[in-house]
Residue frames as qw, qx, qy, qz and C-alpha x, y, z in Angstrom:
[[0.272, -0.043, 0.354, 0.894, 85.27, 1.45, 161.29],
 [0.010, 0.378, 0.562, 0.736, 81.82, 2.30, 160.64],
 [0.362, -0.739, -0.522, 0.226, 80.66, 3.25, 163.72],
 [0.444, -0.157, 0.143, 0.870, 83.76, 5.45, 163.50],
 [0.130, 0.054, 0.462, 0.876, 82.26, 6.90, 160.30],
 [0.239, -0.659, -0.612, -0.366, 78.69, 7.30, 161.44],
 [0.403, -0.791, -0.285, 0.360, 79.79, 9.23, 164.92],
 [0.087, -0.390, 0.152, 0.904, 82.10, 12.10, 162.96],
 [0.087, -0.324, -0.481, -0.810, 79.25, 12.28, 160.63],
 [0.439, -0.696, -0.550, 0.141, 76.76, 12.79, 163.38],
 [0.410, -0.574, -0.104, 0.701, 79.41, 15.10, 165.29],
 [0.133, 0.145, 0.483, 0.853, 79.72, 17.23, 161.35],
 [0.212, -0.549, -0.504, -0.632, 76.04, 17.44, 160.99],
 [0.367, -0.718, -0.345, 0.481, 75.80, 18.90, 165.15],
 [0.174, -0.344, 0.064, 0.921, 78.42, 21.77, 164.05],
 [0.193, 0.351, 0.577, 0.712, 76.41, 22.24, 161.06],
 [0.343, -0.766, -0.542, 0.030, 72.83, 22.42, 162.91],
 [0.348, -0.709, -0.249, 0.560, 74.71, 25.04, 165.47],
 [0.422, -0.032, 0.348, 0.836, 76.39, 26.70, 162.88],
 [0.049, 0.411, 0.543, 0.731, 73.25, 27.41, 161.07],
 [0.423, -0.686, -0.584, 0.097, 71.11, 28.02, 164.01],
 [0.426, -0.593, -0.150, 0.667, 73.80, 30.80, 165.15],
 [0.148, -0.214, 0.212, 0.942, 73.24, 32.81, 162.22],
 [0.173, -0.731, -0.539, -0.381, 69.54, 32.54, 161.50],
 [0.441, -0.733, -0.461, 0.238, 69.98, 34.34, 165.22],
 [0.559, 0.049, 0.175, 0.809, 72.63, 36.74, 163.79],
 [0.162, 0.723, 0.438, -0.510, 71.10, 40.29, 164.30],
 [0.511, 0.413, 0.312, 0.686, 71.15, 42.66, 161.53],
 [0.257, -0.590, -0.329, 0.691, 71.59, 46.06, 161.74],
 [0.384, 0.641, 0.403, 0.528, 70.56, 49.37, 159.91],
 [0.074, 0.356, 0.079, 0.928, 70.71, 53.19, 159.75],
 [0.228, -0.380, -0.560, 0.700, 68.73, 54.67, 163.16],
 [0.052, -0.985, -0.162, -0.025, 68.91, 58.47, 163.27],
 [0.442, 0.335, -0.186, 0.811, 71.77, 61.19, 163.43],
 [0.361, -0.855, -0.184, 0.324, 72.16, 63.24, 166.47],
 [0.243, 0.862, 0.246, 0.370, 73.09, 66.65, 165.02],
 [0.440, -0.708, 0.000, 0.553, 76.24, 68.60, 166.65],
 [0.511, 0.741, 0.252, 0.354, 76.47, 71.68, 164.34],
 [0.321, -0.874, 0.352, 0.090, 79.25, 73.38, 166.81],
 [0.581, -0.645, 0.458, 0.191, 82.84, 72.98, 165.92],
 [0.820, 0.548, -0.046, -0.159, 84.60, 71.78, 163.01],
 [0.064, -0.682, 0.720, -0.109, 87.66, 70.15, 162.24],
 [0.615, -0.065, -0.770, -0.157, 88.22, 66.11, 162.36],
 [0.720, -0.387, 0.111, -0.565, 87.32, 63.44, 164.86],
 [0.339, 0.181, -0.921, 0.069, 88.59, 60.28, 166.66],
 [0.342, -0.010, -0.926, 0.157, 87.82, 58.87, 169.10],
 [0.584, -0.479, -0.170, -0.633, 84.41, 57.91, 171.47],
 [0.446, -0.070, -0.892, 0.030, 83.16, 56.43, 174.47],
 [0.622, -0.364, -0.491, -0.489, 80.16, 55.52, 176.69],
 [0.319, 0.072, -0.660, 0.676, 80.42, 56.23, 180.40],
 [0.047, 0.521, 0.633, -0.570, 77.42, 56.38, 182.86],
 [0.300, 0.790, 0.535, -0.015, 74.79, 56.98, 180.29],
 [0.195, 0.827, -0.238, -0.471, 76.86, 60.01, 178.23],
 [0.776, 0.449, 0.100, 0.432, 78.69, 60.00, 175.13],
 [0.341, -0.813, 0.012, 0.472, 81.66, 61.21, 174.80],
 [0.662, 0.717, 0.180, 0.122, 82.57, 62.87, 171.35],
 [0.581, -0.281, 0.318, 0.695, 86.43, 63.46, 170.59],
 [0.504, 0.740, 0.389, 0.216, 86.07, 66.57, 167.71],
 [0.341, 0.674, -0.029, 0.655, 89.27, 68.93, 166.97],
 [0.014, -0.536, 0.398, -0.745, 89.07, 71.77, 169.84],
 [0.368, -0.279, 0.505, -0.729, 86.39, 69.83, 171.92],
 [0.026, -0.206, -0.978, -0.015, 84.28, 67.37, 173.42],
 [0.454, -0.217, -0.274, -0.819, 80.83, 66.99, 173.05],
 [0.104, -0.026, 0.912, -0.395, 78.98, 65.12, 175.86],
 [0.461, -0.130, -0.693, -0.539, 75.84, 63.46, 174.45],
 [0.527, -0.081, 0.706, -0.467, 73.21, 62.03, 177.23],
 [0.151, -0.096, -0.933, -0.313, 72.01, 58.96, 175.51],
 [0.195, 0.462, 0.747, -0.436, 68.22, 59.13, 177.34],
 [0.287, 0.757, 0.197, -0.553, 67.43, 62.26, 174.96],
 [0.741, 0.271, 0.427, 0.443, 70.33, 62.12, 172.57],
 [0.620, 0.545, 0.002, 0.564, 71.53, 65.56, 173.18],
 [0.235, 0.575, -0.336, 0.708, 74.39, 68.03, 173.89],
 [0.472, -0.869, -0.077, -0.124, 74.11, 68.86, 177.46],
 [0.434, -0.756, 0.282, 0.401, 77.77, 69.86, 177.94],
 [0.581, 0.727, -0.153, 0.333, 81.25, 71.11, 175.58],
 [0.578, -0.606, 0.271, 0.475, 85.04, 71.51, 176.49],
 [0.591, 0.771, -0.042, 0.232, 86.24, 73.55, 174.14],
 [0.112, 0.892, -0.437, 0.036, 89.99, 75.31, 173.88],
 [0.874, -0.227, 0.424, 0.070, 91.53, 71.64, 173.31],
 [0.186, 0.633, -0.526, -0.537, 94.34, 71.08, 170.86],
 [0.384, 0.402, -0.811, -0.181, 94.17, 68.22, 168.59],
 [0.777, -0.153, 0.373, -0.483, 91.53, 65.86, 170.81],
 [0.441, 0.238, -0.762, -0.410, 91.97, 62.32, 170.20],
 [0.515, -0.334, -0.789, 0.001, 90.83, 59.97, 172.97],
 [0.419, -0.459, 0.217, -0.753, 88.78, 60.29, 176.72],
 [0.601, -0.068, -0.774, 0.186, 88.99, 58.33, 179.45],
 [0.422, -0.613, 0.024, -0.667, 86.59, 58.61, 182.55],
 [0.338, 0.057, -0.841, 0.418, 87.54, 57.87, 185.86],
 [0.351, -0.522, -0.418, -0.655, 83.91, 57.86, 187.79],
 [0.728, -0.405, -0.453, 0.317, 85.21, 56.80, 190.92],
 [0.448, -0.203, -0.059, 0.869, 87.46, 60.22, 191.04],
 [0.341, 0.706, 0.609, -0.120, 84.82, 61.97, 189.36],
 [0.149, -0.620, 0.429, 0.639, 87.51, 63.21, 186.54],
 [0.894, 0.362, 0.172, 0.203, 87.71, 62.04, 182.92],
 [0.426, -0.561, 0.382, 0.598, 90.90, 62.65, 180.98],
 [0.756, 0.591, 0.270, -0.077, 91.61, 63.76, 177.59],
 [0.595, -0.444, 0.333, 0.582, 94.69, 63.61, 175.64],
 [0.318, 0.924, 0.060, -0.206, 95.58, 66.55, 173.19],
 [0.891, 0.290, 0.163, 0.307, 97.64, 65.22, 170.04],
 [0.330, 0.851, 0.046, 0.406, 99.00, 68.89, 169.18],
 [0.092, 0.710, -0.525, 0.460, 100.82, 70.02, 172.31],
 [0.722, -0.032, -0.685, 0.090, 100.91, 66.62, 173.92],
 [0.091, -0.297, 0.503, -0.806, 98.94, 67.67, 177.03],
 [0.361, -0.486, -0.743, -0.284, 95.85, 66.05, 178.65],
 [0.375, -0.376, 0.130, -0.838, 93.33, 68.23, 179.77],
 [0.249, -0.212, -0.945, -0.010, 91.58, 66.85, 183.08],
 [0.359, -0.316, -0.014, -0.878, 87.77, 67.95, 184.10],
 [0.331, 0.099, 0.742, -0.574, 84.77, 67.04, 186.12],
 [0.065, -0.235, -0.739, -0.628, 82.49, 64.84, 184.81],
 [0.071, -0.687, -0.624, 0.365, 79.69, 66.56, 186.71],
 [0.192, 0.894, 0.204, -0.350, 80.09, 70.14, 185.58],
 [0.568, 0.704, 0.239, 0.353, 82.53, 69.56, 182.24],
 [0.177, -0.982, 0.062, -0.015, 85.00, 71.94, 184.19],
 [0.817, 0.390, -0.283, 0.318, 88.68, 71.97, 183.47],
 [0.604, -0.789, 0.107, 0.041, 90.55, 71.35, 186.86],
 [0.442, -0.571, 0.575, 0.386, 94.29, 70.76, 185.54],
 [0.601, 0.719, -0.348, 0.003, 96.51, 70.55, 182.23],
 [0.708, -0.562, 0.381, 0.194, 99.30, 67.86, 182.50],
 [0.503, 0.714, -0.438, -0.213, 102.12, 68.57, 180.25],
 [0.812, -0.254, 0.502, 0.155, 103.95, 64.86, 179.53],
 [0.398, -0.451, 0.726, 0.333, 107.12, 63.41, 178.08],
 [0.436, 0.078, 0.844, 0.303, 106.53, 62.75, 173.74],
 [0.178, 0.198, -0.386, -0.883, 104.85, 63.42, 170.54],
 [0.554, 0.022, -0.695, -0.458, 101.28, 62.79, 169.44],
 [0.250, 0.170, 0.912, -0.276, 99.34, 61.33, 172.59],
 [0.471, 0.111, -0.547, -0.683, 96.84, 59.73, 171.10],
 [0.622, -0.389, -0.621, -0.277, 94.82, 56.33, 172.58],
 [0.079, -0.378, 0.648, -0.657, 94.37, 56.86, 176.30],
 [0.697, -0.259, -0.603, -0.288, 92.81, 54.29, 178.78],
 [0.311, -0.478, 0.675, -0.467, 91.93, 53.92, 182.59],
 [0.516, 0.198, -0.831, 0.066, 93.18, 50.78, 183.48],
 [0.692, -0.542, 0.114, -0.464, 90.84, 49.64, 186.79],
 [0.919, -0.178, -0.319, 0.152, 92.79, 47.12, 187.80],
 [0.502, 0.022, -0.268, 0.822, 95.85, 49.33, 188.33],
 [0.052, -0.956, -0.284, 0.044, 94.09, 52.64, 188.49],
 [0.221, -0.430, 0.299, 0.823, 96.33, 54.22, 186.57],
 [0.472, 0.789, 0.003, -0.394, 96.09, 56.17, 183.28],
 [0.710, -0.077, 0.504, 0.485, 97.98, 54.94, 180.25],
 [0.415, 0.795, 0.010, -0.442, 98.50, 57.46, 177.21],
 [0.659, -0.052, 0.453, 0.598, 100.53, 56.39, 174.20],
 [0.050, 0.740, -0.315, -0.592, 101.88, 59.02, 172.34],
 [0.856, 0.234, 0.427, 0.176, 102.06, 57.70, 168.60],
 [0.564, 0.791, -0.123, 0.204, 104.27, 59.89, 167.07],
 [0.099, 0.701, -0.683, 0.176, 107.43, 59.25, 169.41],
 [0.729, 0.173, -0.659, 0.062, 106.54, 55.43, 170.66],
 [0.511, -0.026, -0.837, 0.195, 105.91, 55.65, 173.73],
 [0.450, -0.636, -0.608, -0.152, 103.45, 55.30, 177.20],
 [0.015, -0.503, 0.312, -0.806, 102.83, 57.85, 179.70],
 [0.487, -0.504, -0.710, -0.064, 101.33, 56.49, 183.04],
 [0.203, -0.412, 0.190, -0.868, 99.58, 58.77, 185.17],
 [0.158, -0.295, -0.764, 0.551, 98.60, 58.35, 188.67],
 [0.023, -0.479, -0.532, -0.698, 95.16, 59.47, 188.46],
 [0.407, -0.868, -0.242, 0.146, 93.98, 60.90, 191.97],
 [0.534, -0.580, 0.041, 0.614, 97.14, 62.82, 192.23],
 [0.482, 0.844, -0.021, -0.234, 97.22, 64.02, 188.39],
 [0.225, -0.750, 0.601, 0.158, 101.20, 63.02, 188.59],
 [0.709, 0.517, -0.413, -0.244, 103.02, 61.29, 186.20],
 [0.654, -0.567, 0.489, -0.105, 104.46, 57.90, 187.69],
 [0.754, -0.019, 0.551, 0.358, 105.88, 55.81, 184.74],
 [0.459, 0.703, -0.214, -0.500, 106.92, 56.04, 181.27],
 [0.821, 0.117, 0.549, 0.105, 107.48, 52.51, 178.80],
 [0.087, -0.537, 0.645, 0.536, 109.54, 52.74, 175.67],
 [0.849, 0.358, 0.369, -0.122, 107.49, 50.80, 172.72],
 [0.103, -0.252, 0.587, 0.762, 109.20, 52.43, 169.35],
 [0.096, 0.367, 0.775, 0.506, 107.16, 52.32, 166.29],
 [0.299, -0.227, -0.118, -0.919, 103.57, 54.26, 166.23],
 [0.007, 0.237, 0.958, -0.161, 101.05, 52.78, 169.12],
 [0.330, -0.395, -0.396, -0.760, 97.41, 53.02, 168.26],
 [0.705, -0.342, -0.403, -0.473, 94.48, 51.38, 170.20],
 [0.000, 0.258, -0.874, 0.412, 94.79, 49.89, 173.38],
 [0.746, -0.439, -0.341, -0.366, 92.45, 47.01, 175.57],
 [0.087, -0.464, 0.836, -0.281, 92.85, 45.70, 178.84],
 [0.572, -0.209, -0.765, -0.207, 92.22, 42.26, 179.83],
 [0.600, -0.643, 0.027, -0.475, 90.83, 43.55, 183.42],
 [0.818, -0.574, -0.040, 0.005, 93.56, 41.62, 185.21],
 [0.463, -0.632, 0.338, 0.521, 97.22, 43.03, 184.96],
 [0.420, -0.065, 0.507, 0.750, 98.25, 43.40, 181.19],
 [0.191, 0.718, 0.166, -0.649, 97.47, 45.92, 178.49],
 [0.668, 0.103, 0.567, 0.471, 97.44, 45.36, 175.25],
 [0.227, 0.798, 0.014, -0.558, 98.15, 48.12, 172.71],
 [0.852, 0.415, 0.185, 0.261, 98.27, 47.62, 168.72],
 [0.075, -0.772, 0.138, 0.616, 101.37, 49.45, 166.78],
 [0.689, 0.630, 0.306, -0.186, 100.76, 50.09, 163.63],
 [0.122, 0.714, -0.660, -0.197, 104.89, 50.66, 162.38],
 [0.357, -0.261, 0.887, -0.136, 105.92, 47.07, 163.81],
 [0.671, -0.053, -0.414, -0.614, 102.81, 45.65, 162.79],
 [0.324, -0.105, -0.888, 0.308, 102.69, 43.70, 166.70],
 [0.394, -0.750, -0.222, -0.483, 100.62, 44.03, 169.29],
 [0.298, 0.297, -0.709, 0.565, 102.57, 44.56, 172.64],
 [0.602, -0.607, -0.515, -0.068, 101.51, 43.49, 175.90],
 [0.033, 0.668, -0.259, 0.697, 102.22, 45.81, 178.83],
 [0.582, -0.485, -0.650, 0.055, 102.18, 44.85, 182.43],
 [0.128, -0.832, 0.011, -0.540, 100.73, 47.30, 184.71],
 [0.601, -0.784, 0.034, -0.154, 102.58, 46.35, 187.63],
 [0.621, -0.386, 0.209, 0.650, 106.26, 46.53, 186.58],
 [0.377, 0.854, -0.143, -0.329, 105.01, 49.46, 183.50],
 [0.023, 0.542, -0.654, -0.528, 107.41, 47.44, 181.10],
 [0.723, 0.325, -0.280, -0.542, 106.58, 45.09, 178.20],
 [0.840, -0.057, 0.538, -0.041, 105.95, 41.35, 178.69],
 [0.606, 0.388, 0.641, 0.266, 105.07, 40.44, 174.92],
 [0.277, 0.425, -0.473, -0.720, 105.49, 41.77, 171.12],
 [0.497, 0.307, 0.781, 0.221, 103.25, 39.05, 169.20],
 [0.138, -0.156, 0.629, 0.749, 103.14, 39.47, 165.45],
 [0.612, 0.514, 0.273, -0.535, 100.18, 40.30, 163.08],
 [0.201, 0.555, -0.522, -0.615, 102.15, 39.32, 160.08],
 [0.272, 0.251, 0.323, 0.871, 101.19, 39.27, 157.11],
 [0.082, 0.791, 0.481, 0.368, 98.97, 41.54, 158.30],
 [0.392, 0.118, -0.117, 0.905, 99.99, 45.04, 158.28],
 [0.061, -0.275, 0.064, -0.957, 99.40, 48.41, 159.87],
 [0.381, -0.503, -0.774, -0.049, 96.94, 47.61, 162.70],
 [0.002, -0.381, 0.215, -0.899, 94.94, 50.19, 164.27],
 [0.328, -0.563, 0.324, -0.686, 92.05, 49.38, 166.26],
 [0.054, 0.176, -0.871, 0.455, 91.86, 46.91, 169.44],
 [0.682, -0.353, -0.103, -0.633, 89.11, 45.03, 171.15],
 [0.311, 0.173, -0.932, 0.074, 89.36, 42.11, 173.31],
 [0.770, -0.307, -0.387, -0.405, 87.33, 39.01, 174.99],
 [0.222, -0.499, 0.702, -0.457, 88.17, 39.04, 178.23],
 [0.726, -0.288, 0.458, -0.424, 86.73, 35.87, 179.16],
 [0.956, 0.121, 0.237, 0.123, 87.89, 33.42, 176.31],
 [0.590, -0.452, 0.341, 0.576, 91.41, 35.57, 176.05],
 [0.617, 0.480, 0.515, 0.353, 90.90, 36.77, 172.46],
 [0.024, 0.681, 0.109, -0.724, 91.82, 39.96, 170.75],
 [0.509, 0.688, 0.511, 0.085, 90.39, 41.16, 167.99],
 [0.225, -0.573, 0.245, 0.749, 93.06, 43.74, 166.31],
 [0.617, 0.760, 0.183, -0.096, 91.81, 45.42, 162.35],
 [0.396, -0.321, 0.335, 0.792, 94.63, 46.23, 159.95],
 [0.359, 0.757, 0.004, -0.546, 93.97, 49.21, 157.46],
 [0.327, 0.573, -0.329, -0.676, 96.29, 48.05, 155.09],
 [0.068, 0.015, 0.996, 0.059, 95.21, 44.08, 154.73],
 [0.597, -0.112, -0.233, -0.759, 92.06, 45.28, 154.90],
 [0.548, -0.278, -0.788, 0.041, 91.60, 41.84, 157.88],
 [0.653, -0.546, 0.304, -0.428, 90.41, 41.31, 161.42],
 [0.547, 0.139, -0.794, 0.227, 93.07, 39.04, 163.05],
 [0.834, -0.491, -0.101, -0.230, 91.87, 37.21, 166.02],
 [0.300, 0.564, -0.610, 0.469, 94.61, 36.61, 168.22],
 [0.781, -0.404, -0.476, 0.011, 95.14, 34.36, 171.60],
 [0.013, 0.897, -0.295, 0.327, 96.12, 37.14, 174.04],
 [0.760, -0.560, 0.324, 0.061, 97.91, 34.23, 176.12],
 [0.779, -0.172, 0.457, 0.393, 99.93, 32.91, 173.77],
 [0.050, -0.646, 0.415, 0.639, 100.24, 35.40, 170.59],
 [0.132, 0.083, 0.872, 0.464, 98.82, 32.73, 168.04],
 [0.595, 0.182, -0.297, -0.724, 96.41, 34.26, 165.17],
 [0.518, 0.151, 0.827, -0.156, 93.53, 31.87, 165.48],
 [0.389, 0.636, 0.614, 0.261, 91.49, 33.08, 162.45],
 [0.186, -0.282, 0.255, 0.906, 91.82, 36.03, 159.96],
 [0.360, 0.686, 0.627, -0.083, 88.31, 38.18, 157.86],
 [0.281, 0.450, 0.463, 0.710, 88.20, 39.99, 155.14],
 [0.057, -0.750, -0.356, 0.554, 86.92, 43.87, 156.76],
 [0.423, 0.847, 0.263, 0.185, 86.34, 46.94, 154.50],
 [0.540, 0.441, -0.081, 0.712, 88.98, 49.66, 153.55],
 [0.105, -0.649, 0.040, -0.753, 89.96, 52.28, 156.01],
 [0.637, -0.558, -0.532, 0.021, 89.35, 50.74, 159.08],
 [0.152, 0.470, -0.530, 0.689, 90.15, 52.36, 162.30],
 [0.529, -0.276, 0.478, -0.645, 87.47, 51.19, 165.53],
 [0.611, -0.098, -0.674, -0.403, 86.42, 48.20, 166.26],
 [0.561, -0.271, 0.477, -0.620, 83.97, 46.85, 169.38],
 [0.443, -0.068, -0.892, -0.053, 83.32, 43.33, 170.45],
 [0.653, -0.274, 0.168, -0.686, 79.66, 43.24, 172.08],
 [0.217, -0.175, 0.874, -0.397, 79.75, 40.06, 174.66],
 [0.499, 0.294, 0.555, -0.597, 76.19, 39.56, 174.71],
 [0.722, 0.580, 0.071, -0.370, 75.53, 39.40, 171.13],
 [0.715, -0.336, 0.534, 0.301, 78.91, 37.92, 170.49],
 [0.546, 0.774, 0.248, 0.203, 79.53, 40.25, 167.77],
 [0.491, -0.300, 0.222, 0.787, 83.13, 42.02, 166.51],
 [0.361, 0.878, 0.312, 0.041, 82.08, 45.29, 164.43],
 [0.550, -0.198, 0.246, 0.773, 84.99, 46.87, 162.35],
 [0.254, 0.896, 0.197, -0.305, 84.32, 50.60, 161.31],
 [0.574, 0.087, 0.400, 0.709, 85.89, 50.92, 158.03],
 [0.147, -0.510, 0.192, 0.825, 86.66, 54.64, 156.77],
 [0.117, 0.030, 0.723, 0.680, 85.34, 53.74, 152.96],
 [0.592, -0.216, -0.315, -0.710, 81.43, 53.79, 154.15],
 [0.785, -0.240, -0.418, -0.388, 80.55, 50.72, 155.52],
 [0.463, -0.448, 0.703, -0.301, 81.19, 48.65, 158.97],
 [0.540, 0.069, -0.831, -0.118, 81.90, 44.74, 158.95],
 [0.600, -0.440, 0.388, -0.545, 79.75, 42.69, 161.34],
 [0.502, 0.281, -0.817, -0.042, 81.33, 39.48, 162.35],
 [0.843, -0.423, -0.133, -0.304, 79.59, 36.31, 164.23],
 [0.060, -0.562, 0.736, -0.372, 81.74, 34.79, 167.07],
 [0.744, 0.064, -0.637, -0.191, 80.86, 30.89, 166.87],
 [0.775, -0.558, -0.274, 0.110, 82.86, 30.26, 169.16],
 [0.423, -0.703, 0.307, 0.482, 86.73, 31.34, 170.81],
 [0.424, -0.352, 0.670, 0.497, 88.33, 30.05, 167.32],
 [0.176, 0.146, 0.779, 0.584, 85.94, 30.43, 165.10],
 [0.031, -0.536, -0.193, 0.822, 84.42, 33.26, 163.22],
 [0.383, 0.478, 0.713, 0.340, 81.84, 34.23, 160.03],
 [0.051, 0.051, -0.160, -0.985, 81.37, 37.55, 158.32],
 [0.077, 0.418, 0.893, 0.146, 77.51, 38.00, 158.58],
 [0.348, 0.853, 0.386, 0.044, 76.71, 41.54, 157.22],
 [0.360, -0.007, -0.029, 0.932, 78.37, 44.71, 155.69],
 [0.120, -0.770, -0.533, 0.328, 76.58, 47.68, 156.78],
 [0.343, 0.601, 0.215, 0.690, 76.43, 50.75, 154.59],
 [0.272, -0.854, -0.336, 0.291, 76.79, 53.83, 156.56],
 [0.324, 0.916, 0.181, 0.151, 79.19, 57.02, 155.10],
 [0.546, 0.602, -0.236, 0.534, 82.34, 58.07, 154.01],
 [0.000, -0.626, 0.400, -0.670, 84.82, 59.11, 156.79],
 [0.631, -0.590, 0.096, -0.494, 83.08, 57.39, 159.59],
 [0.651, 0.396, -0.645, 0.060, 85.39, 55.47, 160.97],
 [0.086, 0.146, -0.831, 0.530, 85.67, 55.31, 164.88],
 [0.726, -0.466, -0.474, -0.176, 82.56, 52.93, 166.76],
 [0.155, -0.119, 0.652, -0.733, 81.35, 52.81, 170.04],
 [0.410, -0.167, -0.847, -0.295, 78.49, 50.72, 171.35],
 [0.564, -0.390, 0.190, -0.703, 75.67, 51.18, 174.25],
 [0.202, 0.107, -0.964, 0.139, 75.69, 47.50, 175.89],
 [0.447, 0.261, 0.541, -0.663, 72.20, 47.77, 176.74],
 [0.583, 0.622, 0.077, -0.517, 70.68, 48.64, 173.62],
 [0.672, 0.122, 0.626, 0.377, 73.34, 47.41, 171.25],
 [0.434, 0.900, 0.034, -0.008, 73.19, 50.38, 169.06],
 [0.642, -0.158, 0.007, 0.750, 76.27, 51.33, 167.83],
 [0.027, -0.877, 0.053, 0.477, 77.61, 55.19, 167.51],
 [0.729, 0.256, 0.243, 0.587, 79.72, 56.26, 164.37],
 [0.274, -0.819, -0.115, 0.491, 80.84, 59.44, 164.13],
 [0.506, 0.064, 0.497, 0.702, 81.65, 61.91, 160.95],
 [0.296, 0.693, 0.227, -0.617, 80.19, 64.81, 158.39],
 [0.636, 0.710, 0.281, 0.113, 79.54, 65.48, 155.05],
 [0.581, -0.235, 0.350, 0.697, 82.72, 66.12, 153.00],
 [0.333, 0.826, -0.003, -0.454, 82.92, 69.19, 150.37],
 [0.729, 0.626, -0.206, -0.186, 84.03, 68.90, 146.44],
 [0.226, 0.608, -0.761, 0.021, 87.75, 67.95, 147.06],
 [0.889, -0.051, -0.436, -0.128, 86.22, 64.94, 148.90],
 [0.757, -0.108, -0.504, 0.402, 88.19, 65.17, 152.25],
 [0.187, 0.064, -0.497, 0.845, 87.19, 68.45, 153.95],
 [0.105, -0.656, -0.717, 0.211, 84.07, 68.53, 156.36],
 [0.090, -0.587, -0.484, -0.643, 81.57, 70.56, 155.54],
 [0.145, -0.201, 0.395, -0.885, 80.82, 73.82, 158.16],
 [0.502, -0.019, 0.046, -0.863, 77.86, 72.45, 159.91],
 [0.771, 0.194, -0.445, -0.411, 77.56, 68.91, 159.00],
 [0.124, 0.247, -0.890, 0.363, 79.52, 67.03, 162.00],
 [0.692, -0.320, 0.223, -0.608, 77.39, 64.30, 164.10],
 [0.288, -0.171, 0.934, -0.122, 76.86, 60.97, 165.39],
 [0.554, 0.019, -0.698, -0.453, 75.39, 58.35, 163.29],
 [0.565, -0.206, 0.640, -0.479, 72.67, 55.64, 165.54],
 [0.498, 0.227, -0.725, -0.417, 72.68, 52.26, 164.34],
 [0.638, -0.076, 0.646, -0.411, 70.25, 49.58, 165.75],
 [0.147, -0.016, 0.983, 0.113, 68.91, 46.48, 165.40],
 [0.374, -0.208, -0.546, -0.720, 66.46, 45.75, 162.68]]
């Protein structure tokens, strides 16, 4: 019996040691620079980080960012209602799906030229994602509930999934399912790309209204924010069981999980971003809130550098319409 009790106090004071060791090592992060885009006006969603560009989701257009210099070198304007962009670099296309007359414009990412308009089936596309494993396109449409899949060398629609409710975010796990939150249901559904119909519905409850998605492909994990719990549930994408639930700031809508630094970063809408350590698969520590400004709500990360991207402008008296002139990308690094 007392050996008993001297080897799980031994095995206690190990987790401790790692425990503490993994957050002395815990970067911190701070306020950069702002890369200035004083074209265009109107809101903003979504970003993302394809062969050394940004790509900036903003109302009528995108803004393509080279990350070496940190600026502009291309626009696509006459877009309706931008929300997400999804480059296919192998086709040398990206796609972008346009909330307002639920079309996605596709161009060249080489010269930013618009080679085709596909008009598709629903209301409100909104997250879009190329799926390399299938090489297809996936668009969910959140204002009628459901996925558009587009054959992406041919431009041609080739599927279309029924969800219901209002899907947001989407990840894949790089080997036949999709996972996409919806924020009516409060589930997250799994999708398999190679009968286009839903596998799984696993539950977030109680937490409600979940918008954005991340996931650990290699220890199965997804990392889904709700806005109006104000958590980050952790989820086992194999089996649908909430390992561990954090406390995240108001407003959320983006959130990235950086591998390498084994870090989950939840842009919250109120100002600030949560940065959470990944112990291990099942276990998880809030270890900073990061102040950064009203509105900014959708992230995007450089996997080199680890900076992250935030995106937003300065708001006028009523508090909730951007200022003419004032739109850009926030640069957050390590201290």
């Amino acid at each position: 019996m007392r050996y008993f009790t001297a080897a799980f106090l031994q095995i206690l004071i190990s987790q401790f040691f790692f425990s503490t060791l993994a957050f002395a090592q815990t970067p911190t992060y701070q306020f950069s620079r702002k890369i200035s885009i004083p074209t265009g006006n109107g809101k903003w969603d979504y970003q993302i980080i394809d062969d050394g560009k940004l790509y900036v989701s903003h109302a009528d257009r995108i803004h393509i960012i080279d990350l070496k210099n940190e600026e502009q070198i291309g626009e696509i304007t006459g877009l309706k209602g931008v929300h997400g962009i999804a480059p296919v670099k192998d086709l040398n296309k990206g796609f972008i799906s346009n909330g307002t007359d639920n079309s996605i414009t596709v161009f060249d990412l080489k010269t930013y030229k618009v080679l085709d308009t596909i008009m598709i089936e629903g209301k409100k596309a909104d997250a879009i994602l190329y799926d390399k494993f299938s090489n297809q396109v996936f668009v969910f449409n959140n204002g009628s509930g459901n996925t558009i899949v587009i054959n992406p060398k041919t431009n041609a629609v080739v599927g279309k999934i029924e969800m219901g409710g209002a899907p947001e975010f989407t990840a894949s796990n790089e080997r036949g399912s999709i996972f996409n939150n919806n924020e009516d249901s409060h589930e997250i559904f799994e999708i398999d790309t190679k009968t286009l119909k839903v596998k799984n519905k696993f539950s977030l409850a109680p937490n409600e209204i979940p918008t954005g998605l991340a996931i650990d492909v290699k220890n199965n994990r997804l990392f889904s924010v709700c806005r109006k719990t104000k958590t980050l549930v952790v989820m086992d994408a194999n089996s649908g069981k909430i390992v561990a639930t954090l406390p995240i700031g108001a407003g959320v809508d983006g959130v990235i999980y950086d591998k390498k630094l084994q870090l989950i970063i939840t842009s919250n809408g109120e100002g600030n971003a949560t940065i959470i350590r990944q112990i291990s698969a099942d276990n998880y520590a809030v270890s900073q809130t990061l102040t950064t400004s009203k509105g900014q709500k959708t992230i995007v990360f450089d996997e080199k550098n680890h900076n992250i991207f935030l995106t937003g402008a300065n708001y006028q008296e009523d508090g909730k319409t951007p200022a003419t002139g004032t739109f850009g990308v926030s640069v957050y690094g390590i201290k």
